[in-house]
PDB file of N, CA, C and O in Angstrom:
ATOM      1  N   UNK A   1     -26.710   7.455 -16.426  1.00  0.00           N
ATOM      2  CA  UNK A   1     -26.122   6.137 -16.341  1.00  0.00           C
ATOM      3  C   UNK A   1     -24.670   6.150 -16.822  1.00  0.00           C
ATOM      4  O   UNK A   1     -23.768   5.756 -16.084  1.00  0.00           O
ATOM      5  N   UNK A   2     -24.424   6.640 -18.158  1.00  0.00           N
ATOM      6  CA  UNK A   2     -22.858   6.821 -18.237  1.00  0.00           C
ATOM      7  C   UNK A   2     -22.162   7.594 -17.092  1.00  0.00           C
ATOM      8  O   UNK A   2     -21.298   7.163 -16.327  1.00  0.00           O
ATOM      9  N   UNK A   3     -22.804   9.013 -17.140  1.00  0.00           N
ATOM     10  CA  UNK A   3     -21.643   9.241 -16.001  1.00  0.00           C
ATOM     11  C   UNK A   3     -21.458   8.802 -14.553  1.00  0.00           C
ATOM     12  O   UNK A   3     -20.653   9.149 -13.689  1.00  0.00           O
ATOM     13  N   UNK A   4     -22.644   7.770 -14.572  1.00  0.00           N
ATOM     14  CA  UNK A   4     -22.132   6.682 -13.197  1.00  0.00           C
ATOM     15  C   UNK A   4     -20.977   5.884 -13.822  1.00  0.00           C
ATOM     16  O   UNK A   4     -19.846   5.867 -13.336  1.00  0.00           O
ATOM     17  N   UNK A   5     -21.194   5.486 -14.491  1.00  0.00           N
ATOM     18  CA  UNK A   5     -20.092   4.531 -15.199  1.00  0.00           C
ATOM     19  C   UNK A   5     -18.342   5.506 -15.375  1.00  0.00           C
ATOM     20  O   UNK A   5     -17.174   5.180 -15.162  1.00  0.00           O
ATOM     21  N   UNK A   6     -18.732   6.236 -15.655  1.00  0.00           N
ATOM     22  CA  UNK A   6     -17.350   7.055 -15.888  1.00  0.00           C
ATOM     23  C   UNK A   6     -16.730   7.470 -14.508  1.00  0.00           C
ATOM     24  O   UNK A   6     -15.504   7.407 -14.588  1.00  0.00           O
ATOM     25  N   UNK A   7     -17.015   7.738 -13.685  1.00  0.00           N
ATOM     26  CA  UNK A   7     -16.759   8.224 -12.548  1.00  0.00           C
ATOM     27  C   UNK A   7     -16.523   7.244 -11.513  1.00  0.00           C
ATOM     28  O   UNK A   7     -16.047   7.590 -10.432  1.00  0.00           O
ATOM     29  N   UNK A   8     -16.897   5.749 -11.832  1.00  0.00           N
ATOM     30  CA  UNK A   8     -17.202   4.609 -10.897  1.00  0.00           C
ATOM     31  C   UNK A   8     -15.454   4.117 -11.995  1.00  0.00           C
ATOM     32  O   UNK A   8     -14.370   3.734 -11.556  1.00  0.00           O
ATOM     33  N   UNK A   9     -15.748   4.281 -12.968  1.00  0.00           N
ATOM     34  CA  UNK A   9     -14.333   4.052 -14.028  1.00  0.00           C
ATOM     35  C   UNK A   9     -12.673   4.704 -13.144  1.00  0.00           C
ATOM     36  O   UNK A   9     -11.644   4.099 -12.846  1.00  0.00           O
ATOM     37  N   UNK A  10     -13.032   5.974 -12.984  1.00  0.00           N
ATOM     38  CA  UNK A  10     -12.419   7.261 -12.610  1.00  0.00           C
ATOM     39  C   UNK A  10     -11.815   6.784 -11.210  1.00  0.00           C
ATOM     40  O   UNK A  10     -10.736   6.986 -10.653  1.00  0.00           O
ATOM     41  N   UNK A  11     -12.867   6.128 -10.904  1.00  0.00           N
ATOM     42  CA  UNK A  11     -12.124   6.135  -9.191  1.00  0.00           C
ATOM     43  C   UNK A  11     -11.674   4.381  -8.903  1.00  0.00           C
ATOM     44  O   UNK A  11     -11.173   3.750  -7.972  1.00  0.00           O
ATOM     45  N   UNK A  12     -12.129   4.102 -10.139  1.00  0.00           N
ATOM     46  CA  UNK A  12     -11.237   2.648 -10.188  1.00  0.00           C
ATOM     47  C   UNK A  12      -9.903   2.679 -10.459  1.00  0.00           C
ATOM     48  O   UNK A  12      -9.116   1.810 -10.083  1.00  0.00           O
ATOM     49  N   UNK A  13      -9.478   4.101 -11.397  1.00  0.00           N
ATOM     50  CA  UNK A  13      -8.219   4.074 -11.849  1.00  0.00           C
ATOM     51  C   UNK A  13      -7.903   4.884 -11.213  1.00  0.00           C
ATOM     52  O   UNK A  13      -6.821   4.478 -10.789  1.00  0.00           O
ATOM     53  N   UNK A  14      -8.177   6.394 -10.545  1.00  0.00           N
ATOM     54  CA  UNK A  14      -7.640   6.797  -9.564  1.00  0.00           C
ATOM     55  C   UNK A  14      -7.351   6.356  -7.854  1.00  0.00           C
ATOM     56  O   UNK A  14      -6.504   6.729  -7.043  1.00  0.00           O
ATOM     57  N   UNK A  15      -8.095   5.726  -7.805  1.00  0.00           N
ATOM     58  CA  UNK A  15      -7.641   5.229  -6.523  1.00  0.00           C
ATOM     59  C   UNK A  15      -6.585   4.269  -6.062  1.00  0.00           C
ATOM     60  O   UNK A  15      -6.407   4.351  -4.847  1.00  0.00           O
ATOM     61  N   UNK A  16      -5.816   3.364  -6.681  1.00  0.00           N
ATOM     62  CA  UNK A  16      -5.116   2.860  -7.201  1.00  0.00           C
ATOM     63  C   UNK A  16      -3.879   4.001  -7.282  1.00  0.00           C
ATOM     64  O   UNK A  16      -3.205   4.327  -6.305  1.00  0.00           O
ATOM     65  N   UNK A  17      -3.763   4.387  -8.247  1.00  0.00           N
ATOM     66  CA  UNK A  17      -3.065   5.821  -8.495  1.00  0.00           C
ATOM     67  C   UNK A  17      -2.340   6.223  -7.476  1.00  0.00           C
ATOM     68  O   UNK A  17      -1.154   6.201  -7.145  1.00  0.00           O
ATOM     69  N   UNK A  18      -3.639   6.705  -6.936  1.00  0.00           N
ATOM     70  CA  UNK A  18      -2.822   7.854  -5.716  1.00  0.00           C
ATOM     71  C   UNK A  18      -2.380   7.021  -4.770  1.00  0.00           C
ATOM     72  O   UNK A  18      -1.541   7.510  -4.013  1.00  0.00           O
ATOM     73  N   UNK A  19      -2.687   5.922  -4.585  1.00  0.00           N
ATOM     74  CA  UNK A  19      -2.092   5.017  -3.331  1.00  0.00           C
ATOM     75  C   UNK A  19      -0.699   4.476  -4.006  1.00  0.00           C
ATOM     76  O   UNK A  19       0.064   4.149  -3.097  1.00  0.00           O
ATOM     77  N   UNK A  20      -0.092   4.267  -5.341  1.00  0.00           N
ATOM     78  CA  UNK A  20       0.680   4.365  -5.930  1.00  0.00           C
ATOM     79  C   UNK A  20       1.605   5.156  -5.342  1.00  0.00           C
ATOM     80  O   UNK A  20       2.509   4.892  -4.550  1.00  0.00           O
ATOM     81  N   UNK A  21       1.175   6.376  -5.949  1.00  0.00           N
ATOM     82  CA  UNK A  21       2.091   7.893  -5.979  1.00  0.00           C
ATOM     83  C   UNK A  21       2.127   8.333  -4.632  1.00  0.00           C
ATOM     84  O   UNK A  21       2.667   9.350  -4.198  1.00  0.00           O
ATOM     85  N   UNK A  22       1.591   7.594  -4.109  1.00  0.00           N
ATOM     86  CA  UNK A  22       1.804   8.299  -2.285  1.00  0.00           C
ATOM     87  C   UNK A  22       2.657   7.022  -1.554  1.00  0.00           C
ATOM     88  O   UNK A  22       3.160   7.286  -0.462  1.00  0.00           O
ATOM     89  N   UNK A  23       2.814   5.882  -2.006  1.00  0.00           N
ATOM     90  CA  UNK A  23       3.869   4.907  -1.665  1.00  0.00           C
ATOM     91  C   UNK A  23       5.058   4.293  -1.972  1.00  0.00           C
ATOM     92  O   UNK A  23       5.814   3.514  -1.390  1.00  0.00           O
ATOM     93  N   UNK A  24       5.017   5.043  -3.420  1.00  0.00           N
ATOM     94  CA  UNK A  24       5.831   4.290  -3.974  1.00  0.00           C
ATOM     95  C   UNK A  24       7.604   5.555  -3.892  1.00  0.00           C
ATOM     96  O   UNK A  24       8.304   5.666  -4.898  1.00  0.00           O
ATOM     97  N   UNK A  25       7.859   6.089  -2.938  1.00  0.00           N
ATOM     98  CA  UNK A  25       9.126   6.896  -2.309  1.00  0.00           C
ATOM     99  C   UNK A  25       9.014   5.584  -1.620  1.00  0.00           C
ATOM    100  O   UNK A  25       9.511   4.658  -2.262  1.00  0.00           O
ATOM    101  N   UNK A  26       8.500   5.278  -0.501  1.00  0.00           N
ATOM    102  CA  UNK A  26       8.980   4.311   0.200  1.00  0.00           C
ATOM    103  C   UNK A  26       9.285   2.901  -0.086  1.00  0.00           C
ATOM    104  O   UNK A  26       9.968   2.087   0.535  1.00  0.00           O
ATOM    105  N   UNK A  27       8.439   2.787  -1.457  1.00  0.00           N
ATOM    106  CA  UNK A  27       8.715   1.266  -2.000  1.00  0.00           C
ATOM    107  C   UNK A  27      10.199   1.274  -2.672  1.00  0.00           C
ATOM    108  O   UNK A  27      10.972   0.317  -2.637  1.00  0.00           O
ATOM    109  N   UNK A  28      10.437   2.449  -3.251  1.00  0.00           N
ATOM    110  CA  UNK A  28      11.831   2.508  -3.748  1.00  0.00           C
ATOM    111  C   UNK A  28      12.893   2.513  -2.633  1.00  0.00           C
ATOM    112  O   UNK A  28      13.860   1.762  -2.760  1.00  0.00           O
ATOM    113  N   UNK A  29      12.794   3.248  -1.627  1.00  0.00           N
ATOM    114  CA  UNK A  29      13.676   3.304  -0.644  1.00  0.00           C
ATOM    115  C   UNK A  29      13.612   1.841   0.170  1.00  0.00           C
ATOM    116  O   UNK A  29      14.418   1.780   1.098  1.00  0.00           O
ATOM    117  N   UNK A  30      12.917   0.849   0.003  1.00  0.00           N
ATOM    118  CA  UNK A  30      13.200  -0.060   0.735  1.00  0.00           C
ATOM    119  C   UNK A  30      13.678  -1.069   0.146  1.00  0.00           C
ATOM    120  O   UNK A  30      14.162  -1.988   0.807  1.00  0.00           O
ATOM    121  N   UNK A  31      13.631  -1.105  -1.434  1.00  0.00           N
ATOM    122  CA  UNK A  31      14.201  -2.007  -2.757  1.00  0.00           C
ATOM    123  C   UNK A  31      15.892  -1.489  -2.525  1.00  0.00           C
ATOM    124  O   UNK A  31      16.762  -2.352  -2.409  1.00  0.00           O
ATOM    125  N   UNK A  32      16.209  -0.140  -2.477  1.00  0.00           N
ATOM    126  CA  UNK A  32      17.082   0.053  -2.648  1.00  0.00           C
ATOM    127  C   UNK A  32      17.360   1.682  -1.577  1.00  0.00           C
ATOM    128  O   UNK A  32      17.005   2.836  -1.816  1.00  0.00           O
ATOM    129  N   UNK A  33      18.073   1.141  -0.477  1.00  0.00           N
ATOM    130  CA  UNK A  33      18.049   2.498   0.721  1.00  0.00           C
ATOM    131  C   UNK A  33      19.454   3.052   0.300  1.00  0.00           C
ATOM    132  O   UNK A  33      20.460   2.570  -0.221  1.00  0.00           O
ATOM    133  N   UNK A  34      19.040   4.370   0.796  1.00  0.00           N
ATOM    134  CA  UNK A  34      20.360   5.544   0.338  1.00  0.00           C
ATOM    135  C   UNK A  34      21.413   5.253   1.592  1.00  0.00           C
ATOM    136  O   UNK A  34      22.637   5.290   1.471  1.00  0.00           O
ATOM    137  N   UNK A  35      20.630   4.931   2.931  1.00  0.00           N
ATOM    138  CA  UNK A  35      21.587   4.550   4.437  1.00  0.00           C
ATOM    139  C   UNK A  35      21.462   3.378   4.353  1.00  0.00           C
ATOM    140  O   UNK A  35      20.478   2.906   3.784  1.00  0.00           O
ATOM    141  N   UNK A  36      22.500   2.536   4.938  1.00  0.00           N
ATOM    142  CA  UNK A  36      22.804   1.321   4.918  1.00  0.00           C
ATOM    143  C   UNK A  36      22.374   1.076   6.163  1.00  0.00           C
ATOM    144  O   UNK A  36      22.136  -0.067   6.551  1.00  0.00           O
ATOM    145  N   UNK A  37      22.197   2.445   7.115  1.00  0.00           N
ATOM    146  CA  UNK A  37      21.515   1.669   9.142  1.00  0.00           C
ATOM    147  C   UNK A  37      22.756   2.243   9.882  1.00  0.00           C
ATOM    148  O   UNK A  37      23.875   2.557   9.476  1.00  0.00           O
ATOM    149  N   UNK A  38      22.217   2.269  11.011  1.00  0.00           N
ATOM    150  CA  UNK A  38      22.977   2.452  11.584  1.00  0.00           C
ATOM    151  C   UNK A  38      24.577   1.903  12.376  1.00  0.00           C
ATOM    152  O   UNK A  38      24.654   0.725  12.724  1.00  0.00           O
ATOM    153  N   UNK A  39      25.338   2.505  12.520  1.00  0.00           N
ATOM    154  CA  UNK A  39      26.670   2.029  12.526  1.00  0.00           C
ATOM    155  C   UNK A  39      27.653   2.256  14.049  1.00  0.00           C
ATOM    156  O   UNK A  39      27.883   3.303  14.655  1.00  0.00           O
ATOM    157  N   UNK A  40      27.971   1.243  14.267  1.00  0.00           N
ATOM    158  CA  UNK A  40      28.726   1.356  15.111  1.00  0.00           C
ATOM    159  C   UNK A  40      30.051   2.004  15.372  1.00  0.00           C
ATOM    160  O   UNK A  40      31.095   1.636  14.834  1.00  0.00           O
ATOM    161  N   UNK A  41      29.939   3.097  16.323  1.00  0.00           N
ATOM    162  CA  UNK A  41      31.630   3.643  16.146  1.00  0.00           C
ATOM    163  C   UNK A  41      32.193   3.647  17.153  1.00  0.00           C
ATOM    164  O   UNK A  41      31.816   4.252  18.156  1.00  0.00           O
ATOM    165  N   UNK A  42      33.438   2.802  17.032  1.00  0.00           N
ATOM    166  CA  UNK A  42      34.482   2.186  18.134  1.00  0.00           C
ATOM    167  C   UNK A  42      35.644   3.227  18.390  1.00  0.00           C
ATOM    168  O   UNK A  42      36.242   3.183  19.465  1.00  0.00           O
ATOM    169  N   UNK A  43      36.022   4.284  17.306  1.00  0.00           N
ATOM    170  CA  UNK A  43      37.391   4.920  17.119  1.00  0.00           C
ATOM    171  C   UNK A  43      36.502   5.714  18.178  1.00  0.00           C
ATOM    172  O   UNK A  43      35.349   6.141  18.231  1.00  0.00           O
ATOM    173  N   UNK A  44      38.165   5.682  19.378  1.00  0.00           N
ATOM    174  CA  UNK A  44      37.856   6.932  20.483  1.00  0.00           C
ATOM    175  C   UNK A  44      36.955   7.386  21.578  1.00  0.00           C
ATOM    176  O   UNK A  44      36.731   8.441  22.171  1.00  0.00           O
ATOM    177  N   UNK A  45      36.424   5.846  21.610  1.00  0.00           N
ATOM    178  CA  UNK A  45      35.371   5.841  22.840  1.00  0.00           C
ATOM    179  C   UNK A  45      36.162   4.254  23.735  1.00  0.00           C
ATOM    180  O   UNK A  45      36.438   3.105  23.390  1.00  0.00           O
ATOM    181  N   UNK A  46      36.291   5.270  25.298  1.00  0.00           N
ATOM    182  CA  UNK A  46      36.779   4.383  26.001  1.00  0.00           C
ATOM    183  C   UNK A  46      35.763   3.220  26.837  1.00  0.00           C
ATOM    184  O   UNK A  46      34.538   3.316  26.914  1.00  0.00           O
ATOM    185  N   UNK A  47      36.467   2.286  27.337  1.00  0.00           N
ATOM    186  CA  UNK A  47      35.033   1.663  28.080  1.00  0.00           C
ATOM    187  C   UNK A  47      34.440   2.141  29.420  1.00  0.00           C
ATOM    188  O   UNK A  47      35.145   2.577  30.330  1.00  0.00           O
ATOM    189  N   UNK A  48      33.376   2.054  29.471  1.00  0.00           N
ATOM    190  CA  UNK A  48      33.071   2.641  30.491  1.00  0.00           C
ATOM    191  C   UNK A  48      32.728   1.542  31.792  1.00  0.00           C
ATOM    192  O   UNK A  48      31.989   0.558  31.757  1.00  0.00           O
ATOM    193  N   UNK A  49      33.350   1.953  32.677  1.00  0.00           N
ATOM    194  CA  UNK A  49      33.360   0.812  33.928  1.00  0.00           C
ATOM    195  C   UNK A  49      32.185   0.650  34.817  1.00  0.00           C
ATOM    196  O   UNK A  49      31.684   1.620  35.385  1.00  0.00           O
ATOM    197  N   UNK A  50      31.811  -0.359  34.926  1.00  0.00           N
ATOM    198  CA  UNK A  50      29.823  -0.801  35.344  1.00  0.00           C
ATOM    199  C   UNK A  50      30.139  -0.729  37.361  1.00  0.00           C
ATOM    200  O   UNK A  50      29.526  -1.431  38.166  1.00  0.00           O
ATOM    201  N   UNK A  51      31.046   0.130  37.664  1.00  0.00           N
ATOM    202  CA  UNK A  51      31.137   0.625  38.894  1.00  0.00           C
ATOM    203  C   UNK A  51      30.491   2.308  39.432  1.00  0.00           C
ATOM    204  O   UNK A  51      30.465   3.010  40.443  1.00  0.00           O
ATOM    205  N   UNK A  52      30.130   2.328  38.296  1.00  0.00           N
ATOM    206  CA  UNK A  52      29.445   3.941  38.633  1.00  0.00           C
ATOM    207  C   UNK A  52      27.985   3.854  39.241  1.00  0.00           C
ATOM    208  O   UNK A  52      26.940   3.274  38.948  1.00  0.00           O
ATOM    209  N   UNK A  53      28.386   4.634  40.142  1.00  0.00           N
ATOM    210  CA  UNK A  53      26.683   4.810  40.833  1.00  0.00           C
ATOM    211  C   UNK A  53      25.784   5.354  39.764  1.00  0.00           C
ATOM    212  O   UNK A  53      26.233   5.885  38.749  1.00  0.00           O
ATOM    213  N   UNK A  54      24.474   5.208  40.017  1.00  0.00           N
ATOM    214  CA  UNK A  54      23.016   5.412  39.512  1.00  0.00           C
ATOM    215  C   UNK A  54      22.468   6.555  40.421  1.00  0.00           C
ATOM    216  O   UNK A  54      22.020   6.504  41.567  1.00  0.00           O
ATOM    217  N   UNK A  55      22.696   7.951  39.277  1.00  0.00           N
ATOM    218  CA  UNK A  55      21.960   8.922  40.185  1.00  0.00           C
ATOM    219  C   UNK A  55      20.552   8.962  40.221  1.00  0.00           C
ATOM    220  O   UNK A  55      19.881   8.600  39.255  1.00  0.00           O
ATOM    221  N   UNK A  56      20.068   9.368  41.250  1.00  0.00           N
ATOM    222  CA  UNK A  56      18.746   9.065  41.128  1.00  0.00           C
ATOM    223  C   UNK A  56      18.113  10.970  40.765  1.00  0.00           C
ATOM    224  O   UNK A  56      18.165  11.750  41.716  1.00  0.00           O
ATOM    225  N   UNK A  57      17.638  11.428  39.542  1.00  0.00           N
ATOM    226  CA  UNK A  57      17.077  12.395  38.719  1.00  0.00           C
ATOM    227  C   UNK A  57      15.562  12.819  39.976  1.00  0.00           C
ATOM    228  O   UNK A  57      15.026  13.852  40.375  1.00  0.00           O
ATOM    229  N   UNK A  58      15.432  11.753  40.140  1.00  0.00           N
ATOM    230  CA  UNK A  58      14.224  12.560  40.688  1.00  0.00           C
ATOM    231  C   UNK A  58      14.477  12.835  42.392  1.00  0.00           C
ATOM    232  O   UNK A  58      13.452  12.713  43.063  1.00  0.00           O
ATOM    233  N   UNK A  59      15.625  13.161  43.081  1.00  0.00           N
ATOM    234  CA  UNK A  59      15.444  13.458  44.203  1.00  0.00           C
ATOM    235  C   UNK A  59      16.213  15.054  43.749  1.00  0.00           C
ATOM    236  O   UNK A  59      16.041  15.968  44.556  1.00  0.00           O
ATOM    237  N   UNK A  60      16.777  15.256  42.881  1.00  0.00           N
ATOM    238  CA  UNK A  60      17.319  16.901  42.259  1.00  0.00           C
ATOM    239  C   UNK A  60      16.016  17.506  41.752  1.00  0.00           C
ATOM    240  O   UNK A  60      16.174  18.686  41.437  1.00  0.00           O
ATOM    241  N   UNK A  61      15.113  17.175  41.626  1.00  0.00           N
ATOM    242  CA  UNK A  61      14.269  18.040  41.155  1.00  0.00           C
ATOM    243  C   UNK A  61      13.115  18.369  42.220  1.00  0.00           C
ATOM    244  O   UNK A  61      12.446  17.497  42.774  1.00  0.00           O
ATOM    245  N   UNK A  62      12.972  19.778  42.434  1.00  0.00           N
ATOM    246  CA  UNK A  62      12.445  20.119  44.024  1.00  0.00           C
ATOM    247  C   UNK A  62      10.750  20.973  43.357  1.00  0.00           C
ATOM    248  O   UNK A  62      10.685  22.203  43.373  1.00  0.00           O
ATOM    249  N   UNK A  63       9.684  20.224  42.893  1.00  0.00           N
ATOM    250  CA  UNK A  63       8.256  20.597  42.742  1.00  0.00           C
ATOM    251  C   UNK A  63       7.744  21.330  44.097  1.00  0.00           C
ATOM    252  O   UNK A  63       7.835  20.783  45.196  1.00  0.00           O
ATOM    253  N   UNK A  64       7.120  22.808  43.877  1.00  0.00           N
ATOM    254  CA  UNK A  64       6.482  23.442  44.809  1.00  0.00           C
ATOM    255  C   UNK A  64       5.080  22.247  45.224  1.00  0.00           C
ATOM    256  O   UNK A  64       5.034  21.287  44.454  1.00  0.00           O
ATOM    257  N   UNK A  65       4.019  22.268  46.325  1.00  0.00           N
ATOM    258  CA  UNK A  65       3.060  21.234  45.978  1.00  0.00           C
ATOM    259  C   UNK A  65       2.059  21.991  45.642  1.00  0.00           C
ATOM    260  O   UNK A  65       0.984  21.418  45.464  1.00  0.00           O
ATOM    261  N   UNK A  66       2.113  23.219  45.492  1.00  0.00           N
ATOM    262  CA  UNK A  66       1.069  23.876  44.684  1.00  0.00           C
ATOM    263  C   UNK A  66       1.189  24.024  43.593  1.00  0.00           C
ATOM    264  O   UNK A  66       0.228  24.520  43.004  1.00  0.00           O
ATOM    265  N   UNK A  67       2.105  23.759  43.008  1.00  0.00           N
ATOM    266  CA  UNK A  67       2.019  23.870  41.423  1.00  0.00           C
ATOM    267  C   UNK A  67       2.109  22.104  41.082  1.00  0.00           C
ATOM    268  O   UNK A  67       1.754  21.633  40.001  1.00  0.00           O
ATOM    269  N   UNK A  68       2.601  21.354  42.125  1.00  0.00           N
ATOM    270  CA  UNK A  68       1.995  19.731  41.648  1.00  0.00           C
ATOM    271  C   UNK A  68       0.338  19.727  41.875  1.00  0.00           C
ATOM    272  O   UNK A  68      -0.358  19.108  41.071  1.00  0.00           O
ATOM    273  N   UNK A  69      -0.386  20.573  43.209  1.00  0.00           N
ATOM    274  CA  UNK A  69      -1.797  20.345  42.980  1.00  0.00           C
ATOM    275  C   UNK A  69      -2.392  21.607  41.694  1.00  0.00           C
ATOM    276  O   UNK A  69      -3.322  22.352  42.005  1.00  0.00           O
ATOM    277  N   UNK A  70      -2.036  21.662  40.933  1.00  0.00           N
ATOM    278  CA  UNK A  70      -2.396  22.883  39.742  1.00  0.00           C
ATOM    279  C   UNK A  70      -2.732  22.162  38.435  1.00  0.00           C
ATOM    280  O   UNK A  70      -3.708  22.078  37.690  1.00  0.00           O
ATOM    281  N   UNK A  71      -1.176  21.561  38.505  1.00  0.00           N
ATOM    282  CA  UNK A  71      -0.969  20.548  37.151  1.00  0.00           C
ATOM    283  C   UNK A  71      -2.340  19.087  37.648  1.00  0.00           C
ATOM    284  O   UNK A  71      -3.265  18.620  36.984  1.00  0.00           O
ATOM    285  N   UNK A  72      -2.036  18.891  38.536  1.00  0.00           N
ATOM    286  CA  UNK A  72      -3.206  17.648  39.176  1.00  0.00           C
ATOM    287  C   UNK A  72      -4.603  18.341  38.767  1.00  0.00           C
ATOM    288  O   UNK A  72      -5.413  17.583  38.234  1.00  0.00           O
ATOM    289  N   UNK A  73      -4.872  19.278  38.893  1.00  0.00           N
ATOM    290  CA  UNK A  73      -6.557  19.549  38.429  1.00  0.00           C
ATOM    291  C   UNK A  73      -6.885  20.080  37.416  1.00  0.00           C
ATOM    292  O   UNK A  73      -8.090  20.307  37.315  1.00  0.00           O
ATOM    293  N   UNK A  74      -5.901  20.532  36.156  1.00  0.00           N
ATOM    294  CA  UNK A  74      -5.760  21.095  35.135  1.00  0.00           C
ATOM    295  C   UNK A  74      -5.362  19.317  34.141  1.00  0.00           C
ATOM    296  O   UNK A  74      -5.347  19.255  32.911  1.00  0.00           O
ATOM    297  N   UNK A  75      -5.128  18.261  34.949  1.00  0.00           N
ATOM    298  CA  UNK A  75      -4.988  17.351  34.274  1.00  0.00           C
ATOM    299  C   UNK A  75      -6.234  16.982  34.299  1.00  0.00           C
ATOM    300  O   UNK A  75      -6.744  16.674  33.222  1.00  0.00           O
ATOM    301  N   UNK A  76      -7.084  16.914  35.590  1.00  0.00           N
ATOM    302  CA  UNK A  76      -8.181  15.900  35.760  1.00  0.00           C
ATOM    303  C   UNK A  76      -9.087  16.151  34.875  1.00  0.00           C
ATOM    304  O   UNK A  76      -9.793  15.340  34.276  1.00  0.00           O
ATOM    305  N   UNK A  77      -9.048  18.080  34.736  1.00  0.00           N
ATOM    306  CA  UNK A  77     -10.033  18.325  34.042  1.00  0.00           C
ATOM    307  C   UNK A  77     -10.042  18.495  32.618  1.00  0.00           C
ATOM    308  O   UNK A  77     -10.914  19.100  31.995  1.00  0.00           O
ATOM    309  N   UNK A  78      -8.815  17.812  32.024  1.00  0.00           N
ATOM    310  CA  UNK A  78      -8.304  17.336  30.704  1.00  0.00           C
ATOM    311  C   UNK A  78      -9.648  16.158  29.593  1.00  0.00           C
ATOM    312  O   UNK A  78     -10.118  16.190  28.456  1.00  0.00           O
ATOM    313  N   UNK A  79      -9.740  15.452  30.574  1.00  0.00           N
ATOM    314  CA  UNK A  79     -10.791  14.333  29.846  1.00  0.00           C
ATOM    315  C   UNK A  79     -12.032  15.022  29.390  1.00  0.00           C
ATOM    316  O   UNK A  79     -12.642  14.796  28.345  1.00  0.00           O
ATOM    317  N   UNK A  80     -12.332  15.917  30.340  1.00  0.00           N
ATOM    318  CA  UNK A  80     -14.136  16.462  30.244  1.00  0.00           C
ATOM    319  C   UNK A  80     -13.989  17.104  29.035  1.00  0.00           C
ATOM    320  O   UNK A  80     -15.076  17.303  28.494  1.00  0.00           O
ATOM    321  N   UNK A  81     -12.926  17.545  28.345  1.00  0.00           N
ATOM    322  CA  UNK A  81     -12.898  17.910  27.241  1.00  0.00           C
ATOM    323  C   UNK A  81     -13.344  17.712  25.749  1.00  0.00           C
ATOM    324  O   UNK A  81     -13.622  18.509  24.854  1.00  0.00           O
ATOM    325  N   UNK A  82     -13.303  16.314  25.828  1.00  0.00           N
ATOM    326  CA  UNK A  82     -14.206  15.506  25.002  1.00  0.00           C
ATOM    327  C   UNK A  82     -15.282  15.687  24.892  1.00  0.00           C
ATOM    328  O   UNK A  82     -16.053  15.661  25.851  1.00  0.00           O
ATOM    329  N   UNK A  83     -15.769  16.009  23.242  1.00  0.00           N
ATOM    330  CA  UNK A  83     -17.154  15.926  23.202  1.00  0.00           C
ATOM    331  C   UNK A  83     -17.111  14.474  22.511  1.00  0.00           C
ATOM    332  O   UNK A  83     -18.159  13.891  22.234  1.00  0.00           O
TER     333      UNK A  83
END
């Protein structure tokens, strides 16, 4: 019976504790942060003019279709993996 009591004691005060000591870096860093965030930097960047075409990435990239049907059945058979 005591050492239910001691151990039921133990993890009243350790548990607490470690959720402490495992949060409290971030509780300090958010009372008081070492970075102030991120910052905007204007020196030396010109504007850029909203007349530029939009390349389109996916007509440069040339997939064999056997290695798109490879990746396709090596995906499907991704799920069955699960137990």
């Amino acid at each position: 019976m005591i050492s239910n009591l001691i151990a039921i004691i133990i993890i009243i005060i350790a548990a607490p504790t470690l959720i402490l000591i495992t949060f409290l870096p971030a509780l300090i860093e958010l009372k008081k942060p070492k970075d102030g965030g991120p910052r905007r930097i204007t020196v030396g960047i010109s504007e850029v003019g909203h007349d530029l075409p939009i390349v389109n990435m996916e007509e440069e990239q040339k997939f064999d279709s056997s290695l798109v049907q490879t990746m396709a059945k090596v995906i499907s058979f991704l799920p069955s993996l699960e137990i």
